[in-house]
TORZAKOL-175803 format. One record per residue (C-alpha): y, z, x; residue in three letters. Coordinates in steps of 0.05 Angstrom, whole numbers, plus 5000, padded with zeros to 4 digits. Layout:
# TORZAKOL-175803
YZXALA/...
END
This chain:
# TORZAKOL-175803
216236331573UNK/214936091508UNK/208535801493UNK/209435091446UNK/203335031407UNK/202534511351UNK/202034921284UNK/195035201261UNK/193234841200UNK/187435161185UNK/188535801136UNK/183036111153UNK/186036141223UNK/191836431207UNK/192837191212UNK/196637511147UNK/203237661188UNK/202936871205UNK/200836711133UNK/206937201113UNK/211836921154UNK/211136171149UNK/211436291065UNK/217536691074UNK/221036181121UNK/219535641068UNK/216035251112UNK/208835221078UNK/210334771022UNK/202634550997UNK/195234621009UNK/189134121015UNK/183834500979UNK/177434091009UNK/171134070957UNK/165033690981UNK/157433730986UNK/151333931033UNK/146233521012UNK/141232911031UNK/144932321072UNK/138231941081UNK/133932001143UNK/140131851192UNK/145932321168UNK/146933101172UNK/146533391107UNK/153633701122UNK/157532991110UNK/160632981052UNK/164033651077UNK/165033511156UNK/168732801133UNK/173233101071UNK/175033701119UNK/177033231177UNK/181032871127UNK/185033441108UNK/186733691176UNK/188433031198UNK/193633051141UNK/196033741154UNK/197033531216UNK/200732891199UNK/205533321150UNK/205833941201UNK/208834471190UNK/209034421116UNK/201234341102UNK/195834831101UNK/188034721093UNK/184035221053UNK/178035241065UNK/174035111002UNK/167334880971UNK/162234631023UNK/155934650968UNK/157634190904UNK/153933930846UNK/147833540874UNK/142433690826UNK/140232940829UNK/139033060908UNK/133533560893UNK/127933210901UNK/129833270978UNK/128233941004UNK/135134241047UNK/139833980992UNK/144634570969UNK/146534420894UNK/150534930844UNK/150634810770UNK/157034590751UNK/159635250721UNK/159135480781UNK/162434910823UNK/167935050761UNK/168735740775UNK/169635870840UNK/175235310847UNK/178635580792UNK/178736260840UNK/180035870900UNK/185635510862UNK/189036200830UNK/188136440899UNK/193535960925UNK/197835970869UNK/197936720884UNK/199836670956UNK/205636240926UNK/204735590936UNK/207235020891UNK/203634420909UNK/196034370927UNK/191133810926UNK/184033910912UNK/181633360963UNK/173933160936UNK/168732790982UNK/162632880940UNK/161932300873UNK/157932860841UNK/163833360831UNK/169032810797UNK/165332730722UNK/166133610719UNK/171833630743UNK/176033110711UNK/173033440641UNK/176034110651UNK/182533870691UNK/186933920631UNK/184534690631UNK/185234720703UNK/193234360690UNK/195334850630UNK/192235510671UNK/195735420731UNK/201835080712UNK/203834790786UNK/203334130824UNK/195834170823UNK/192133490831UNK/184933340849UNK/184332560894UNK/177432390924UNK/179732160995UNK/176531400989UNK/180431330931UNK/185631140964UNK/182230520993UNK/183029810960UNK/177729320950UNK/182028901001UNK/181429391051UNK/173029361029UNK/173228701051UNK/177928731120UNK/172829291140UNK/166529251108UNK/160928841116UNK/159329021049UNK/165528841016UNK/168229290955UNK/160129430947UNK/159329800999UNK/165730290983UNK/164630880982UNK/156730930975UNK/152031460998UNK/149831471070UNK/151330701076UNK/155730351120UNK/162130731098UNK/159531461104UNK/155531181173UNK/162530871209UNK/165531581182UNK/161131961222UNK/160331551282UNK/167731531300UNK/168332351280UNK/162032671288UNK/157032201323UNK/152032831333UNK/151132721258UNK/147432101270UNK/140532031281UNK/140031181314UNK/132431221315UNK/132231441246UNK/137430981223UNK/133030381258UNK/126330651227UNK/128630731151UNK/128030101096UNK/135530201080UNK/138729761135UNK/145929731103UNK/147730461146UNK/146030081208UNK/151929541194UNK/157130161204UNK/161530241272UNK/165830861299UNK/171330291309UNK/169430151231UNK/170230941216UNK/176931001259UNK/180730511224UNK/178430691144UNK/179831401170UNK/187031181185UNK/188530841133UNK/185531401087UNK/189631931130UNK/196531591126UNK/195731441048UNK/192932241034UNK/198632441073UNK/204031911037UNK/200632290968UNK/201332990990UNK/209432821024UNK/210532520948UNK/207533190920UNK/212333660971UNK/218833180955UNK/217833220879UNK/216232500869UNK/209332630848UNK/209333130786UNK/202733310753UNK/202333380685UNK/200933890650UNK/199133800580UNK/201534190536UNK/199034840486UNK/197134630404UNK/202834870371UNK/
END
């Protein structure tokens, strides 16, 4: 008897025969390349947020678009140099951050695939990155675009959700980030610290809060990465001085 599994959507997962086989059958058609941070989230969150959220993100998506959609596994550490002052923050200079995407990057463009979306969850990486992505474009030359994952929230949906309004969207370690966690990885939050600390906005955020931002942030990543597969959304690469 057969055994009916939903697809792995996890590359790291996947052996190289499976890796092998779903490219030659066509049916991988793009990759979420998740790119995040490990750093501070004030006294209440893990330090792993930025990361845990942007890769639950991208699976959910996979997921949503399986079997076509793979998740690399890709930069947990970002560019946090303002969190230093608090001991436990990883940072790397931004060369750094730079470099080892690009690899990451030519490593999937290697393995053949056509489309792939850097998905961001860390504010610090966007100013570096959006600075070299015309390098990044004209390298590569594929459907390579970079979308931090709250981007694709409105300021109405701020308001339907947030106590905070637009303000509070996305924030660090507030009531966004704190819903987040609570509805995906309450063992992340630390109530008696959240209750202790000044800050009192994180304690306005709900795992029913989390849930529904993470849907509507799921079904719109997924509705950009379909538009990427289908050919409807073309990045542009600029081109070489004559």
């Amino acid at each position: 008897m057969t055994e009916n599994r939903a697809p792995i959507v996890d590359l790291s997962h996947l052996t190289r025969r499976e890796f092998r086989e779903r490219m030659a059958a066509g049916e991988l058609q793009a990759a979420i390349l998740p790119v995040a941070a490990v750093e501070q989230h004030l006294e209440h969150l893990a330090m792993e947020h930025d990361w845990r959220s942007t890769y639950v993100v991208a699976c959910r998506v996979a997921e949503a678009l399986a079997p076509n959609v793979v998740v690399a596994p890709g930069v947990m550490a970002g560019i946090s140099e303002h969190h230093m002052k608090h001991p436990g923050t990883l940072t790397l200079a931004p060369g750094t951050f730079l470099a080892v995407l690009a690899d990451l990057i030519d490593s999937l463009v290697r393995a053949g695939l056509k489309n792939i979306l850097v998905l961001n969850g860390h504010g610090g990486n966007v100013a570096p990155v959006a600075g070299t992505w015309d390098q990044f474009l004209r390298r590569f030359q594929t459907n390579l675009h970079f979308l931090s994952y709250w981007d694709v929230l409105t300021d109405d949906d701020a308001r339907e959700c947030l106590d905070g309004g637009p303000d509070a969207l996305p924030g660090h370690a507030q009531e966004f980030e704190t819903s987040v966690a609570l509805a995906h990885f309450p063992g992340n939050v630390r109530i008696e610290a959240m209750a202790e600390q000044p800050d009192r906005s994180p304690a306005k955020g709900s795992a029913e809060t989390g849930r529904e931002l993470t849907n509507r942030i799921v079904a719109r990543v997924a509705d950009y990465v379909r538009g990427m597969i289908e050919g409807e959304r073309a990045a542009e690469i600029p081109p070489f001085f004559p």
